[in-house]
N, C-alpha and C positions, 0 to 999 in steps of 0.2 A: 504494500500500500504506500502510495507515494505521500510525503509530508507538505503537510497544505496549513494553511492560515485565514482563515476568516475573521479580518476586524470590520466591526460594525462602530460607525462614525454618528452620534447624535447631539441634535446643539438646537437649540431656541433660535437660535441666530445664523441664517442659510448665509449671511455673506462671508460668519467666522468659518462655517464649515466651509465654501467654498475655497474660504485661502490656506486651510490646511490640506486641502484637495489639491490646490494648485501648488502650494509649498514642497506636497510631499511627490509629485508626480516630478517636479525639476529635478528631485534625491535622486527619486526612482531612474532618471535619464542617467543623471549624472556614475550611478552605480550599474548602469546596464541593465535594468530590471526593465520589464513590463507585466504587472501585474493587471488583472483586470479589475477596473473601477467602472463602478456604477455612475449614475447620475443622481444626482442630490433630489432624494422626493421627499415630498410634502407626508408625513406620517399623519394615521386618519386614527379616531377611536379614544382622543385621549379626552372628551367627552365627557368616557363613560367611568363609572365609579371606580373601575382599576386598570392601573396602566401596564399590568400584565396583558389587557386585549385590546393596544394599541398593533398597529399592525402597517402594512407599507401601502402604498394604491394599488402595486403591480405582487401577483402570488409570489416571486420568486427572489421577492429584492430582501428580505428576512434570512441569517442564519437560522434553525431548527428550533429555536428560543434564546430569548435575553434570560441573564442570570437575574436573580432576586437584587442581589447585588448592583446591578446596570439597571433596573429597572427602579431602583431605590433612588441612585445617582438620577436617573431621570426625573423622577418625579420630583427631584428639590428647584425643579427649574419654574422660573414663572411664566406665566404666558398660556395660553392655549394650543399654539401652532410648534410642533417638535418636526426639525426637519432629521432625514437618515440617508447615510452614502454606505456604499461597501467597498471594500479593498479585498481581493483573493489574489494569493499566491504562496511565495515561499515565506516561511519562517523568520525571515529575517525583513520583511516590508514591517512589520510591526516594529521594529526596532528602530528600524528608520523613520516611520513615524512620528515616534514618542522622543529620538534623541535628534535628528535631522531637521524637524519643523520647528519653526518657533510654535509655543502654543496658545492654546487660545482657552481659557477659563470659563466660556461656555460648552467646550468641545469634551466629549466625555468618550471611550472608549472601550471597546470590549474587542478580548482578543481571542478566537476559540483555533487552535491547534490541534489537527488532528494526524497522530503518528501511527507506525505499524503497532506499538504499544500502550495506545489510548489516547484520549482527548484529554485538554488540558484549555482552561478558561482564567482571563485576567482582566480586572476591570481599570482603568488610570484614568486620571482625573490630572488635569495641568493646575500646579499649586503657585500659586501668583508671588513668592518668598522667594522660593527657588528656581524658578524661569522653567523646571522639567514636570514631564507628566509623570505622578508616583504611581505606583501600584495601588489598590484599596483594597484587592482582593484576588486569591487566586485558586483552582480548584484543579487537580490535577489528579484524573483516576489511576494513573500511574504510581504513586505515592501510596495508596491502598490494599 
């Protein structure tokens, strides 16, 4: 099984997440990657009394679920309107995400890895003290 990366990108504010889209796609050039990236959509559902049944316009612009964790970090946001991008590829686009963009303190992140030896999930949050995005939380069934 080939190792893959799914980071799922959500921010109140479609212009921050566009510029960590465009921030990190210059990285991406610059290190030779080409991962595939989504286009920033409007998330629908957040409405409804829980932002667990938030959800994207198009079926398949969603990894398999948001952690409790990412779905927590979301919900501390204000506003009604949550926009969402995706990033797939290797292992290492999340790294360059989180260390290669500047960040942006609306931009919240979720990272889910999946190896020949399990899935592994990581939430980062950009901390406005230290200019990087931290960890909040991470889950790895490999560790079990």
């Amino acid at each position: 099984m080939p190792v893959t990366t799914h980071l799922s990108l959500v921010s109140p504010d479609r212009n921050a997440l566009l510029d960590v889209i465009d921030d990190a796609e210059a990285a991406f050039f610059d290190y030779g990657l080409a991962p595939d990236i989504s286009d920033v959509q409007h998330l629908t559902g957040t409405e409804s009394d829980s932002i667990e049944d938030i959800h994207a316009v198009t079926d398949d612009a969603l990894p398999d679920h948001f952690s409790s964790e990412f779905t927590s970090e979301i919900s501390q946001f204000d506003g009604d309107k949550l926009y969402y991008a995706a990033m797939r590829g290797l292992p290492v686009i999340g790294r360059i995400v989180r260390e290669e963009t500047p960040g942006r303190p609306s931009v919240v992140i979720q990272s889910n890895t999946q190896t020949g030896s399990g899935p592994s999930c990581g939430v980062y949050r950009h901390d406005k003290l230290t200019g990087d995005y931290v960890l909040l939380s991470k889950a790895d069934s490999r560790l079990g």
